[in-house]
Structure formats: C-alpha cells, structure tokens
C-alpha positions, 0 to 999 in steps of 0.5 A: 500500500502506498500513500501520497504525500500531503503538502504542509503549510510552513510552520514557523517558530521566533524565539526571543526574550523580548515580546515586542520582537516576538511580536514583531516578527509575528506581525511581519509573518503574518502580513506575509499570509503565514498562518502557523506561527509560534513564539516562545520567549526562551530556549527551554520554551524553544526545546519543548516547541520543536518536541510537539512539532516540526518547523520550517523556519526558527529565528533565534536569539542568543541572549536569553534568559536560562539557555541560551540561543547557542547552546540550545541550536544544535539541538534544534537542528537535530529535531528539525534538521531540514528547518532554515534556522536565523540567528538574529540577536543584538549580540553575535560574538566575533568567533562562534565555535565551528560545531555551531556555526554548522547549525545556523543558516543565517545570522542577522543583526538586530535591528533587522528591517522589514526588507530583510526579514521579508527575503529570509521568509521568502527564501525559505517559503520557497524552499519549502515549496520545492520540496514539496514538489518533489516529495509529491513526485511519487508516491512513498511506501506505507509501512509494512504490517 
C-alpha cells in the first residue's frame, strides 16, 4: 500500500526574550499570509516547541534568559534538521565555535528591517515549496504490517 504525500503549510517558530520582537516578527509573518506561527520567549520554551512539532523556519536569539540561543541550536537542528534556522540577536560574538556555526543558516543583526526579514521568509517559503514538489513526485511506501 502506498500513500501520497500531503503538502504542509510552513510552520514557523521566533524565539526571543523580548515580546515586542516576538511580536514583531509575528506581525511581519503574518502580513506575509503565514498562518502557523509560534513564539516562545526562551530556549527551554524553544526545546519543548520543536518536541510537539516540526518547523520550517526558527529565528533565534542568543541572549536569553536560562539557555541560551547557542547552546540550545544544535539541538534544534537535530529535531528539525531540514528547518532554515536565523540567528538574529543584538549580540553575535566575533568567533562562534565551528560545531555551531554548522547549525545556523543565517545570522542577522538586530535591528533587522522589514526588507530583510521579508527575503529570509521568502527564501525559505520557497524552499519549502520545492520540496514539496518533489516529495509529491511519487508516491512513498506505507509501512509494512
């Protein structure tokens, strides 16, 4: 037996420990006609998000109160390993370690302007798009009983 592969609206979660941020990039996203959009206010409430549920795109702080954006984001990546994940922070260090650096797919400064935040949704719209168009290229086998 055989299913065929369902496409997936784009699931998007911002962490950040300022709710005016989170609310922010809500906002933007929301314009954008995004519909599943989550924000948590730190690295634990982040970690217990991607347990419930796979994401598409995950902007990431670094300073944050308990865990930090860096020291949860391989972690992140593990559970949502196709995820585009943007560190955008006020504070990104000079040298950031390369295990790290492995897990990010962007890092963008705050303050970031609309422009900006307006590609990286985009780009990762469209990148979410492709792979459902291929997913949708054949069937996938159901499990065996």
């Amino acid at each position: 037996m055989c299913f065929t592969y369902k496409e997936q609206l784009v699931k998007i979660l911002i962490v950040d420990d300022e709710p005016t941020i989170t609310n922010y990039f809500s906002q933007l996203a929301e314009i954008r006609g995004f519909e599943e959009i989550d924000s948590v206010g730190s690295g634990e409430e982040a970690m217990t998000q991607v347990i419930r549920k796979n994401y598409d795109i995950i902007t990431l702080d670094i300073q944050m109160p308990g865990a930090s954006g860096l020291e949860i984001i391989a972690m992140l990546r593990n559970m949502c390993s196709h995820a585009i994940i943007a560190v955008i922070s006020g504070f990104i260090p000079e040298e950031i370690s390369s295990d790290v650096a492995g897990c990010v797919d962007v890092m963008i400064p705050k303050p970031v302007n609309v422009e900006t935040f307006n590609k990286l949704l985009s780009n990762a719209e469209q990148i979410h798009k492709a792979m459902n168009e291929i997913r949708s290229l054949g069937v996938v086998p159901s499990t065996v009983r």
